[in-house]
BALOBA-1460 file (C-alpha; in Angstrom, 3 decimals):
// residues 192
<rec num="1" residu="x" x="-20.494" y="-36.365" z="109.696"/>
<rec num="2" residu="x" x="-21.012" y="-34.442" z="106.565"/>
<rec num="3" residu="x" x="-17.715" y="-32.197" z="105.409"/>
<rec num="4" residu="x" x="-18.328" y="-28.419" z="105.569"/>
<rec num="5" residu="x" x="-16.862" y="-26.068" z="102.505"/>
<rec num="6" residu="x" x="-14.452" y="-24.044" z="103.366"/>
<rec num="7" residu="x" x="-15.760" y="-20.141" z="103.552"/>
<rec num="8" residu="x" x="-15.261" y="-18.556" z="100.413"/>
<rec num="9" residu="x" x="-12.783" y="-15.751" z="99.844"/>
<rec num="10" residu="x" x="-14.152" y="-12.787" z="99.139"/>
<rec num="11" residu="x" x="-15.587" y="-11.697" z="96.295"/>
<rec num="12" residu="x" x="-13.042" y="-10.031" z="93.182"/>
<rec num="13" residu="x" x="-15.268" y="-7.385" z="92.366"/>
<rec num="14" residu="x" x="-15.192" y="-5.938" z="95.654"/>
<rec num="15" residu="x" x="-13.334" y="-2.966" z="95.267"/>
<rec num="16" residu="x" x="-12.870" y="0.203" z="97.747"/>
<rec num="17" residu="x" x="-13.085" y="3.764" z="96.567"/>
<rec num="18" residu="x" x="-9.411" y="3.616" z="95.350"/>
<rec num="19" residu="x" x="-9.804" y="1.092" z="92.563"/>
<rec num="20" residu="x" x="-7.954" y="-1.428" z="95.143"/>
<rec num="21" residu="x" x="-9.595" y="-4.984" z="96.269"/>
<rec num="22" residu="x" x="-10.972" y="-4.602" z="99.958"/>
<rec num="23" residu="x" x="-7.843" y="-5.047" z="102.269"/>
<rec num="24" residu="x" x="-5.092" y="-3.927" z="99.752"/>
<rec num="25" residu="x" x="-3.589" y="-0.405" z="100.012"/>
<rec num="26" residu="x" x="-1.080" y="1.962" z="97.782"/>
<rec num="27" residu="x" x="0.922" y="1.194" z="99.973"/>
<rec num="28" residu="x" x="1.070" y="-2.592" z="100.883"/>
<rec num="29" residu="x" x="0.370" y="-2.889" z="96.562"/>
<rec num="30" residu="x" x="4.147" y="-1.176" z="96.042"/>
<rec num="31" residu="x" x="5.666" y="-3.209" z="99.167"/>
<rec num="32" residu="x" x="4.586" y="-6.273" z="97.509"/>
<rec num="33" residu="x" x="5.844" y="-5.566" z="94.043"/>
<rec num="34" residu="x" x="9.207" y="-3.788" z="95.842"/>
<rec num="35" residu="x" x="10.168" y="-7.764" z="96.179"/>
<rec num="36" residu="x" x="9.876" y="-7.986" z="92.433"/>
<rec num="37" residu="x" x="13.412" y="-7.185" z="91.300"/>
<rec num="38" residu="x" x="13.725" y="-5.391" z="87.487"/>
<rec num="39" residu="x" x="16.234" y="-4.889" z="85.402"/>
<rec num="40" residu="x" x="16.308" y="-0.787" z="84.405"/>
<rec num="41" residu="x" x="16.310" y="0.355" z="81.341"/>
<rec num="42" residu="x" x="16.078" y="3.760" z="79.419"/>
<rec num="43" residu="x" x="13.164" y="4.313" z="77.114"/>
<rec num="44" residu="x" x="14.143" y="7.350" z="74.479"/>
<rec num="45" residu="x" x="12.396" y="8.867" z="72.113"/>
<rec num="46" residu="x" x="12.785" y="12.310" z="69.349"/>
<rec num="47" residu="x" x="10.380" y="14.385" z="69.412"/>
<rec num="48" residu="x" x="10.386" y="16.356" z="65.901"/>
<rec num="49" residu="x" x="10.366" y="19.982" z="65.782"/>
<rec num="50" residu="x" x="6.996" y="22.028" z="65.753"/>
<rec num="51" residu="x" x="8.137" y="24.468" z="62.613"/>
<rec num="52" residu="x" x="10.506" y="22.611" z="60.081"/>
<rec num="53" residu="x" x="12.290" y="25.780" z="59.715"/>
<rec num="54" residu="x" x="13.475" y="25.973" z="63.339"/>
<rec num="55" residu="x" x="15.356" y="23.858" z="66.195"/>
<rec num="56" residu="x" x="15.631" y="20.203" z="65.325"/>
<rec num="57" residu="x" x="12.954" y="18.840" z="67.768"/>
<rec num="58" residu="x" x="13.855" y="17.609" z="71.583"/>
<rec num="59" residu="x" x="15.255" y="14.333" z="72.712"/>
<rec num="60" residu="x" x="12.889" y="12.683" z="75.428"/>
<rec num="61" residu="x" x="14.148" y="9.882" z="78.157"/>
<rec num="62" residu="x" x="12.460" y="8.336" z="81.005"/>
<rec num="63" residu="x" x="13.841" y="5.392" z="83.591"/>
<rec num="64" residu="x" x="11.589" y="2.246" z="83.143"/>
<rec num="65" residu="x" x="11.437" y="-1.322" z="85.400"/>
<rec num="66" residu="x" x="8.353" y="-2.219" z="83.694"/>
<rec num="67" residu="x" x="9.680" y="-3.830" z="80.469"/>
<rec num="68" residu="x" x="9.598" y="-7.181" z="78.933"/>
<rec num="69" residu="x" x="10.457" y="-9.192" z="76.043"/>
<rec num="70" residu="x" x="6.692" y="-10.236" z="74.550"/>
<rec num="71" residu="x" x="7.260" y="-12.245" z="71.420"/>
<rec num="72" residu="x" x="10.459" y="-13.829" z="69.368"/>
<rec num="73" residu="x" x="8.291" y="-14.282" z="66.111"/>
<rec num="74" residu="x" x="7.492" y="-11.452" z="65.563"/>
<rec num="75" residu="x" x="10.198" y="-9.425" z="67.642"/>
<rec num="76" residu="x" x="7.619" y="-7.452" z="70.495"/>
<rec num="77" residu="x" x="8.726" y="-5.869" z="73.505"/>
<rec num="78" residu="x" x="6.467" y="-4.008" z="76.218"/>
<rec num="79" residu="x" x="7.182" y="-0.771" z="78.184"/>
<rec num="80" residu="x" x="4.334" y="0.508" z="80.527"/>
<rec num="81" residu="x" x="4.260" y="4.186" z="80.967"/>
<rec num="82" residu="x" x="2.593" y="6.434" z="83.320"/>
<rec num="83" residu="x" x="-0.289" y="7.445" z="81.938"/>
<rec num="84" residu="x" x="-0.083" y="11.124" z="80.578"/>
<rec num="85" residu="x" x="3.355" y="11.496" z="81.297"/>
<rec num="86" residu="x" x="5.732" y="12.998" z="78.734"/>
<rec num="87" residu="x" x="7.262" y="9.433" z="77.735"/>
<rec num="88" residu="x" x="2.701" y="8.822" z="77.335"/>
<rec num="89" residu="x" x="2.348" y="11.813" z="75.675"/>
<rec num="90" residu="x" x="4.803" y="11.660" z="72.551"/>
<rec num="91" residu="x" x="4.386" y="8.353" z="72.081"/>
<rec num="92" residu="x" x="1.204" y="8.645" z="71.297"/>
<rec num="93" residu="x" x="1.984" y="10.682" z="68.343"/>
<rec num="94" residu="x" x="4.640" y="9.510" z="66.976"/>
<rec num="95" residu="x" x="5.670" y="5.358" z="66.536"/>
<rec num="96" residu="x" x="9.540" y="5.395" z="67.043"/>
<rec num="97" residu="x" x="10.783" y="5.024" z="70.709"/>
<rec num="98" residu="x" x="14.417" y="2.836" z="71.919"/>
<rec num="99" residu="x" x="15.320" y="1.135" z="74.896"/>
<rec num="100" residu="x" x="18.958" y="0.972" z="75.739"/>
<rec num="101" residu="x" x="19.692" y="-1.418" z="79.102"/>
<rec num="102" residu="x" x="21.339" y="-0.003" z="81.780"/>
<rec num="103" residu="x" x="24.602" y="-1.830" z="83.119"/>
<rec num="104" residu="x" x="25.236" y="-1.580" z="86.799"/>
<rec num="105" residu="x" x="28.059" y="1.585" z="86.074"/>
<rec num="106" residu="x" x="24.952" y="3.346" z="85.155"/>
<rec num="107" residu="x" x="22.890" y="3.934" z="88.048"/>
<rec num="108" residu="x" x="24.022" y="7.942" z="87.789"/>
<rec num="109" residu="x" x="21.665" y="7.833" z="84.374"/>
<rec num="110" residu="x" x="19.016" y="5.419" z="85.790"/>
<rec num="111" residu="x" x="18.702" y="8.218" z="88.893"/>
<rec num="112" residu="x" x="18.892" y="11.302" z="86.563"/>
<rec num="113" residu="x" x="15.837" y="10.191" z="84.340"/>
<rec num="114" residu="x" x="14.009" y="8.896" z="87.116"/>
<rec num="115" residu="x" x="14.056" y="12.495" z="88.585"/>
<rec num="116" residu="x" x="9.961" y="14.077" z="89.495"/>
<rec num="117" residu="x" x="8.998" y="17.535" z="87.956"/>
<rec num="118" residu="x" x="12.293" y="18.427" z="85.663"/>
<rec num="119" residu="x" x="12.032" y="21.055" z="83.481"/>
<rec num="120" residu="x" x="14.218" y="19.877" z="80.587"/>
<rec num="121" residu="x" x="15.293" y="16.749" z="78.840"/>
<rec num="122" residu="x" x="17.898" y="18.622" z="76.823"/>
<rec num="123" residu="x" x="19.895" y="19.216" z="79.881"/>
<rec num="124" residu="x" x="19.695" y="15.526" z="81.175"/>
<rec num="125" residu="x" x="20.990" y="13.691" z="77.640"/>
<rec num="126" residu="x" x="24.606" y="16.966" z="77.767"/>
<rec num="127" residu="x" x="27.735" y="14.801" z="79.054"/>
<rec num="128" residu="x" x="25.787" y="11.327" z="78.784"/>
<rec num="129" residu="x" x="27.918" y="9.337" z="75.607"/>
<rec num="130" residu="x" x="24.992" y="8.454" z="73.014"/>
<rec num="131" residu="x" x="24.949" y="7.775" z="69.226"/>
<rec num="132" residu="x" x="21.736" y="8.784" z="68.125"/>
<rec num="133" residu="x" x="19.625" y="5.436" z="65.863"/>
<rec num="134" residu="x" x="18.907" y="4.795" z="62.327"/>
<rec num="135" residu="x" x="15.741" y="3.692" z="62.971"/>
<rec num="136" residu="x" x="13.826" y="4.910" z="65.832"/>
<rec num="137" residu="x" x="16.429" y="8.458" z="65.295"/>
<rec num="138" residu="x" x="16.415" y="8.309" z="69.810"/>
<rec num="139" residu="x" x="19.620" y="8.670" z="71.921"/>
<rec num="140" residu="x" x="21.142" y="4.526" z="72.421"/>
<rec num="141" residu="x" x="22.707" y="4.955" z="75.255"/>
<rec num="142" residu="x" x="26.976" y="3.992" z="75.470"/>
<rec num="143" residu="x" x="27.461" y="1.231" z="78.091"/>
<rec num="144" residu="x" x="24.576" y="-0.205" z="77.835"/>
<rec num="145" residu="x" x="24.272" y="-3.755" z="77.808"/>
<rec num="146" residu="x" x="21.971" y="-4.011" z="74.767"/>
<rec num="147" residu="x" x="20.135" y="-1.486" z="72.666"/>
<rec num="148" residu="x" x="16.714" y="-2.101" z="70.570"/>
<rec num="149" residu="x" x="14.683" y="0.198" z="68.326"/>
<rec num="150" residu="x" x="11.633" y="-0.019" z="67.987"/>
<rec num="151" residu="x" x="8.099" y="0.909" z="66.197"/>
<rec num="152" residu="x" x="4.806" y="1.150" z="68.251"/>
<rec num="153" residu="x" x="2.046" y="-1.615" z="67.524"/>
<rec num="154" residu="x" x="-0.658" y="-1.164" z="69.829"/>
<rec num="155" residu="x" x="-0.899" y="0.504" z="72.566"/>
<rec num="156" residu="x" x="-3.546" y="-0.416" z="75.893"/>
<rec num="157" residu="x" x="-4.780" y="1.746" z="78.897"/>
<rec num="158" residu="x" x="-4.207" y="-0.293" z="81.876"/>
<rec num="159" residu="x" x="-5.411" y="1.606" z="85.264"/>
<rec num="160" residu="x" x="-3.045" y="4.765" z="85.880"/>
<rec num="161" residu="x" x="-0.805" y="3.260" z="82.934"/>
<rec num="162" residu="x" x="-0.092" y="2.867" z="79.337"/>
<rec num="163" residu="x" x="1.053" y="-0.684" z="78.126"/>
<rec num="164" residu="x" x="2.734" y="-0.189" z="74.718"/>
<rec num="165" residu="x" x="4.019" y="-3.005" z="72.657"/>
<rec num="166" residu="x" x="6.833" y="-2.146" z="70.024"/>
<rec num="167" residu="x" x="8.320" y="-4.225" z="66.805"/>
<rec num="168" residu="x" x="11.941" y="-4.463" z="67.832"/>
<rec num="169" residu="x" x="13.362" y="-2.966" z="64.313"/>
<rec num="170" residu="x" x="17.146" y="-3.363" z="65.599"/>
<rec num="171" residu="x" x="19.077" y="-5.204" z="68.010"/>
<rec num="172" residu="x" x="22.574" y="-4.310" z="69.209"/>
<rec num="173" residu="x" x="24.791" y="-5.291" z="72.105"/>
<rec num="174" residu="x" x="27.473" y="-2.215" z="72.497"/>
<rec num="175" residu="x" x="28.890" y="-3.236" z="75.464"/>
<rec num="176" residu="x" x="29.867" y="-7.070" z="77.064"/>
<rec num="177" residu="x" x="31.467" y="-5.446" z="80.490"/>
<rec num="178" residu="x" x="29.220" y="-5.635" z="83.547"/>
<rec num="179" residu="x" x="26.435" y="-6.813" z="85.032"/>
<rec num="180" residu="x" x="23.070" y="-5.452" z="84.855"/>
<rec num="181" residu="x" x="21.792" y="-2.619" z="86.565"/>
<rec num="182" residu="x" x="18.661" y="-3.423" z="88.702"/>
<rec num="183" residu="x" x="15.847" y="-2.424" z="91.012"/>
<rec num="184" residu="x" x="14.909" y="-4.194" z="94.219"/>
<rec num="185" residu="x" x="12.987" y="-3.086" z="97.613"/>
<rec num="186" residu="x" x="13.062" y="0.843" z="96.473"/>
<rec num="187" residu="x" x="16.638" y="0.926" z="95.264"/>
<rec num="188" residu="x" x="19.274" y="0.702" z="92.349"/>
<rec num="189" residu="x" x="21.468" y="-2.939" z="93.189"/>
<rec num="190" residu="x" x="23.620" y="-4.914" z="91.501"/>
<rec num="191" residu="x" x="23.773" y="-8.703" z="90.854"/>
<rec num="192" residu="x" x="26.088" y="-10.584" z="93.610"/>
């Protein structure tokens, strides 16, 4: 009796109207990835003042999960950003961004940049401890577990996001207490 192939699975490009494969929702996509758990980290940037003359320019933060080390030779990490977004925006102008990584005593900053439809950054960064860079001139964060500066290198659309890959310029570990701070099923944890 001659063997039968298995029936094929169905075909990649077969997409619905959302940009999803048939069968895979918004919502079964994030459930999926919920199970993926992330260390947190806060991305920072300066954004220079407009006039010279006036105000010195704005500090900018945003909570990130997506974020990777990429390369030891040369130094590359990657941050994806949500394309259009504020974080999107000025980094797109300007090279110089940091990432300092949160410990687990810092969910309370995690949470605060993570926050939808706030008006100011200014007000977020008031009674958080930060020394500002020599580098990348962005808050590092106190109590973080490490700190890196670094100096855009390319920078790729990728569906709803922005994939940007930075030259780590420094390197810094400010503080050896605690664990990381992480991100599992839809909420802050802690290892153990």
């Amino acid at each position: 009796m001659p063997k039968t192939a298995p029936a094929a699975p169905p075909a990649p490009s077969a997409h619905a109207e959302s940009g999803h494969a048939v069968g895979v929702s918004n919502d079964e996509f994030r459930a999926a990835m919920s199970r993926l758990a992330a260390g947190v980290v806060l991305v920072t940037a300066h954004e220079p003042a407009l006039d010279p003359e006036g105000p010195g320019g704005d500090d900018v933060g945003m909570t990130a999960t997506a974020f990777m080390s990429v390369s030891l030779d040369p130094p590359l990490v990657l941050v994806s950003l949500r394309e259009g977004s504020r974080m999107d925006d000025l980094l797109a102008e300007q090279p110089l961004w940091a990432v300092s990584v949160l410990s687990e005593s810092q969910r309370h900053v995690a949470g605060r940049f993570a926050m939808k439809g706030r008006i100011s950054d200014r007000l977020l960064f008031d009674d958080i401890p930060y020394v500002r860079g020599e580098a990348a001139g962005a808050p590092l964060v106190g109590g973080a577990l490490a700190t890196l500066e670094c100096r855009t290198e390319q920078r790729m659309a990728a569906g709803d996001h922005t994939l940007v890959i930075g030259r780590v310029l420094t390197a810094q570990l400010p503080s050896a207490n605690g664990g990381p701070l992480m991100y599992f099923k839809g909420r802050y944890r802690q290892l153990g």
